[in-house]
C-alpha positions as CSV (number, residue, x, y, z in Angstrom):
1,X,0.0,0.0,0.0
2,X,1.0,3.2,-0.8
3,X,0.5,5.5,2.0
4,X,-0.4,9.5,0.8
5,X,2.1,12.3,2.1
6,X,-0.7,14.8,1.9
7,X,-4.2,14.2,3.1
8,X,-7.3,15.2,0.3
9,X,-10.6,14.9,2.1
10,X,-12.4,13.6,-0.6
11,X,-16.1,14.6,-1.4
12,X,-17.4,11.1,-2.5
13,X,-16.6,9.7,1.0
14,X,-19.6,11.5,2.1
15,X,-21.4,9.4,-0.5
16,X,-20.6,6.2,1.2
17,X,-23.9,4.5,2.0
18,X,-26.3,6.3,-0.3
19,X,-26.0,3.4,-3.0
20,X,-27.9,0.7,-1.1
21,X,-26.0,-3.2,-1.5
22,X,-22.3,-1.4,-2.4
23,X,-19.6,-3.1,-1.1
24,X,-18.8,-1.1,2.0
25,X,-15.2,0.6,1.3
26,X,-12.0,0.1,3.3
27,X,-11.8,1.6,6.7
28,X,-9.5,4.7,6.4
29,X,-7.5,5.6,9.4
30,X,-5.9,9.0,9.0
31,X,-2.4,9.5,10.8
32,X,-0.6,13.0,11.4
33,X,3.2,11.8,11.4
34,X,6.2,14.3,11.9
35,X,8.3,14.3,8.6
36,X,11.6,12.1,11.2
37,X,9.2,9.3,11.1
38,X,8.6,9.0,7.5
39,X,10.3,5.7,6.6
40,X,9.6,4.0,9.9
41,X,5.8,5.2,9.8
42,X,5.2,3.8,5.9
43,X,6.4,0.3,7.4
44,X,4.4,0.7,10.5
45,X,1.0,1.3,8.6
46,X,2.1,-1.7,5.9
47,X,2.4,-4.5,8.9
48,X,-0.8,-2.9,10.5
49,X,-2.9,-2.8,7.4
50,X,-1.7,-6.5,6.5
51,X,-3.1,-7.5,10.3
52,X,-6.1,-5.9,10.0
53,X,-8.0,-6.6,6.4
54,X,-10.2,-3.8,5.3
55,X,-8.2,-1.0,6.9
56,X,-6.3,1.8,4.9
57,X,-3.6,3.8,6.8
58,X,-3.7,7.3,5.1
59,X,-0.5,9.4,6.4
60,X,0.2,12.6,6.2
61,X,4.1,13.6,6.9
62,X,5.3,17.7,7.8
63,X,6.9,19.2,10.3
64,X,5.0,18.8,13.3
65,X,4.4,22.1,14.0
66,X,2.6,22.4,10.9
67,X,0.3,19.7,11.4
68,X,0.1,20.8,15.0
69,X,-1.5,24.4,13.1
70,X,-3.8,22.2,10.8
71,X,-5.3,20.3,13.9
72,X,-5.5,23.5,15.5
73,X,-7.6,24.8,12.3
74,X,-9.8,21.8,12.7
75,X,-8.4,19.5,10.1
76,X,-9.8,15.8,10.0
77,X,-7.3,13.6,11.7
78,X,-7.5,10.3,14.1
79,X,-3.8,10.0,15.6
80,X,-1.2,12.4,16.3
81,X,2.5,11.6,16.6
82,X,4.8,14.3,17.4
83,X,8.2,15.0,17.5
84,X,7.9,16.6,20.5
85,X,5.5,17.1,23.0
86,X,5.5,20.7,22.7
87,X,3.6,20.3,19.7
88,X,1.4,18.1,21.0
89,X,0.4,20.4,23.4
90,X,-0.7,22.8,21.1
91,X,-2.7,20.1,19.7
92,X,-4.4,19.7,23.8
93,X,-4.8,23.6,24.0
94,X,-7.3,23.3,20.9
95,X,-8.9,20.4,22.6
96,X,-8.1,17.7,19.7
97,X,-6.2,16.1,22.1
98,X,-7.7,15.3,25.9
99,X,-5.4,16.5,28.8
100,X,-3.2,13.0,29.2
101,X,-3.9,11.6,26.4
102,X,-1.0,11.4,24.9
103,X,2.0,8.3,25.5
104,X,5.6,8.8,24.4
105,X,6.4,6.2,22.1
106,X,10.0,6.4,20.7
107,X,13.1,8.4,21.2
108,X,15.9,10.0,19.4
109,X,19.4,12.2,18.9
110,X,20.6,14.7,17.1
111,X,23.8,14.6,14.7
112,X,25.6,16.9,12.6
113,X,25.6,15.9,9.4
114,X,28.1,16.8,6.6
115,X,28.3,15.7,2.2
116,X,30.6,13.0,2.3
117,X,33.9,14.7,1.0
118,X,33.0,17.4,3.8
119,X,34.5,20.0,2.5
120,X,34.7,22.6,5.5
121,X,36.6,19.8,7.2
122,X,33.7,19.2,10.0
123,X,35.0,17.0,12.9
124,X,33.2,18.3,16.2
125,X,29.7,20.4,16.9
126,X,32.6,23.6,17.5
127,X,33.4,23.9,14.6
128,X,30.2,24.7,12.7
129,X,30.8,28.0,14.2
130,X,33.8,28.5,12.5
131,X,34.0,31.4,9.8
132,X,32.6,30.3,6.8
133,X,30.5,27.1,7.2
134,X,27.4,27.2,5.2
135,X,25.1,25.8,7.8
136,X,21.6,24.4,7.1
137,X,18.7,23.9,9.5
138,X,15.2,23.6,9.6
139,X,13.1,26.2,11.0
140,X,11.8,27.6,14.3
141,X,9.3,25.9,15.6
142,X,9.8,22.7,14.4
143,X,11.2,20.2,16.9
144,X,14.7,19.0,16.0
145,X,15.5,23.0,15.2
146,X,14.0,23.4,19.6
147,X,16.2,20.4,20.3
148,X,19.3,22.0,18.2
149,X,18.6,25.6,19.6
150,X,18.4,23.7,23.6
151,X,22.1,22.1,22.8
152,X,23.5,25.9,21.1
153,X,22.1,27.8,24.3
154,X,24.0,25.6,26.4
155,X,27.5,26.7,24.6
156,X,29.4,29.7,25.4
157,X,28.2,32.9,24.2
158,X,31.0,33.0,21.3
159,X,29.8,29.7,19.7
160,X,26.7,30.7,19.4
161,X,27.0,33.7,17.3
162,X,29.1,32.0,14.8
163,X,26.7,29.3,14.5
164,X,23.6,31.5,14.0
165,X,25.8,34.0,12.1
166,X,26.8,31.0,9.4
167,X,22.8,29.8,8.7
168,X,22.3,30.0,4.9
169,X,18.9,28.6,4.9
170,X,15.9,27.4,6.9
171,X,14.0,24.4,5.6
172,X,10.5,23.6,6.6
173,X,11.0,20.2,7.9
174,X,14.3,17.7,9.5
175,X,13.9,15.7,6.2
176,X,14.6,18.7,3.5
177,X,17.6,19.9,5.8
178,X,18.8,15.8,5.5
179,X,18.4,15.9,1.6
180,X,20.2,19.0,1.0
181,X,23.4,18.3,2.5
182,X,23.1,15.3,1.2
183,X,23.0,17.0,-1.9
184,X,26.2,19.1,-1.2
185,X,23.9,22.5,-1.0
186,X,25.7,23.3,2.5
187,X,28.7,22.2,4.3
188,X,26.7,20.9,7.8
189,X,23.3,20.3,8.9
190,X,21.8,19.3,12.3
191,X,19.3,15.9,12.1
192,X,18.1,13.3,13.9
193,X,20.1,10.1,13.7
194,X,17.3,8.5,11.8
195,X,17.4,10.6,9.1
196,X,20.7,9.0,7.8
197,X,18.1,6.6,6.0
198,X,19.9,4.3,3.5
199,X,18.8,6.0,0.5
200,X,21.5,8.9,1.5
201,X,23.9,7.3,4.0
202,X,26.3,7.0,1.0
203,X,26.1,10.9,0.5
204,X,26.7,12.0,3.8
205,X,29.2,11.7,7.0
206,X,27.8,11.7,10.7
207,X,29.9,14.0,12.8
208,X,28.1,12.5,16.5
209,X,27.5,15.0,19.2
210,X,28.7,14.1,22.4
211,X,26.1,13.0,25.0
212,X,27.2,15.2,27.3
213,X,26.0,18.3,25.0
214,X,23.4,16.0,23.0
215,X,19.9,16.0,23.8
216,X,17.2,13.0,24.0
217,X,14.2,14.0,21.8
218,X,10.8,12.4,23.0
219,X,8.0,11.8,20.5
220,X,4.2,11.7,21.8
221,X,1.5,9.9,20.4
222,X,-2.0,10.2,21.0
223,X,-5.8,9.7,18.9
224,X,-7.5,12.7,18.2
225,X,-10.0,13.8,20.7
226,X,-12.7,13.9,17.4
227,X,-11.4,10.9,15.5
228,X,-13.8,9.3,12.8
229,X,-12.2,5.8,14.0
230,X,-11.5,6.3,17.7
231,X,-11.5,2.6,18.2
232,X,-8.9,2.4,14.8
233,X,-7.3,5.0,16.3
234,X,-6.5,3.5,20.1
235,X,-5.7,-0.3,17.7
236,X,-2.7,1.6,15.8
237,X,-1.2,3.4,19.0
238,X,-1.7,0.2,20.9
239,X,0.6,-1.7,17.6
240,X,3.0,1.1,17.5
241,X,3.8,0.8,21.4
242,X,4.2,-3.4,20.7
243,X,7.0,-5.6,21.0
244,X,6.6,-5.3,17.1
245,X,5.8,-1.8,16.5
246,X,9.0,-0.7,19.0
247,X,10.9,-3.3,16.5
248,X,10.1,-1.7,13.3
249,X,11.1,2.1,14.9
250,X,14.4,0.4,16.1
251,X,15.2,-1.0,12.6
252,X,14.9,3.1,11.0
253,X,17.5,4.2,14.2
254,X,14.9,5.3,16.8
255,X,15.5,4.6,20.5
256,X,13.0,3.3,22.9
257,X,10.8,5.8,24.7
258,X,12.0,7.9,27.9
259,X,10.8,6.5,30.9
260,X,8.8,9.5,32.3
């Protein structure tokens, strides 16, 4: 199954029913995703569909402080996983998400990345402040650019010009800012370790960030307080927390979730 990055709300599924003896379509389970669980997400909803005949995963993948601002405007959703749970909580303060409701499911860490003949000689976090390094990072608000801002505040005062002073460009989600070093467009970016997906890991070089001034990012899901499949809804949340679920987020380079 192919699984839609962008969600249409289609006008004949308010037809459903009106042609008395139809087959009755597939159930259609709508899931928010932050862009970081792309990959893992599109294997996710293949296993569950394949366990549960009649059911259609629709995804749709952004940054997830955008699709925190399309919940907010009231867009049609059922679940709601997050790259952080600030986001989610912007989903709980326009009540599509009840107070609690929400479960960390998975975790993850930043990297530097760098194009693979790194040409401003990366080897540490330092030295992407140093004159000169075209440095790429997705914007404000979205979570891995929260998590990379949390790591730059706790440098010295120096660092942290350079770095800001050396951004050449702001990409909407961790997945662009991935592809485009990737691409050679800058000399460094800051992702998640799961974004070195195979499909680039030949284009690129990890430069790790030390635990000590690395973060741990924790991802929230929950079903939308309006869902038009609650039940569907609380299944897929229940699969993604599994044995197997946690399995098929450990095979795309996510960690287990923080115990709270």
């Amino acid at each position: 199954m192919k699984h839609r990055g962008l969600i249409l709300i289609m006008p004949a599924l308010l037809l459903a029913g009106c042609g008395g003896g139809e087959a009755a379509g597939p159930q259609e389970l709508t899931v928010f995703a932050a862009a970081s669980l792309t990959d893992a997400f599109h294997e996710l909803a293949n296993t569950f569909e394949a366990e549960n005949e009649g059911v259609e995963v629709l995804i749709n993948f952004a940054g997830s402080s955008q699709l925190a601002a399309q919940l907010r405007e009231g867009v049609d959703a059922d679940v709601f996983a997050s790259a952080n749970p600030k986001q989610m909580q912007v989903a709980m303060d326009a009540g599509r998400v009840a107070a609690g409701g929400s479960r960390l499911f998975v975790s993850n860490r930043l990297t530097v990345v760098v194009p693979a003949d790194n040409p401003a000689e990366i080897g540490a976090l330092e030295d992407l402040a140093q004159p000169g390094v075209q440095l790429i990072l997705a914007v404000p608000e979205v979570p891995v650019r929260a998590y990379t801002d949390d790591i730059v505040a706790a440098m010295d005062p120096n660092f942290q010009a350079g770095f800001y002073a050396n951004l050449v460009s702001e990409e909407d989600n961790v997945r662009q800012v991935a592809a485009k070093v990737a691409l050679g467009e800058a000399d460094a970016g800051i992702v998640y370790t799961s974004d070195v997906t195979p499909d680039i890991a030949g284009q690129m070089q990890l430069v790790p960030i030390p635990d000590a001034q690395n973060v741990i990012a924790s991802y929230p899901i929950a079903p939308i307080t309006d869902a038009q499949q609650p039940e569907l809804a609380n299944r897929f949340i229940d699969f993604v927390l599994s044995n197997a679920g946690q399995a098929i987020l450990a095979r795309w380079g996510f960690g287990p979730p923080p115990v709270n």
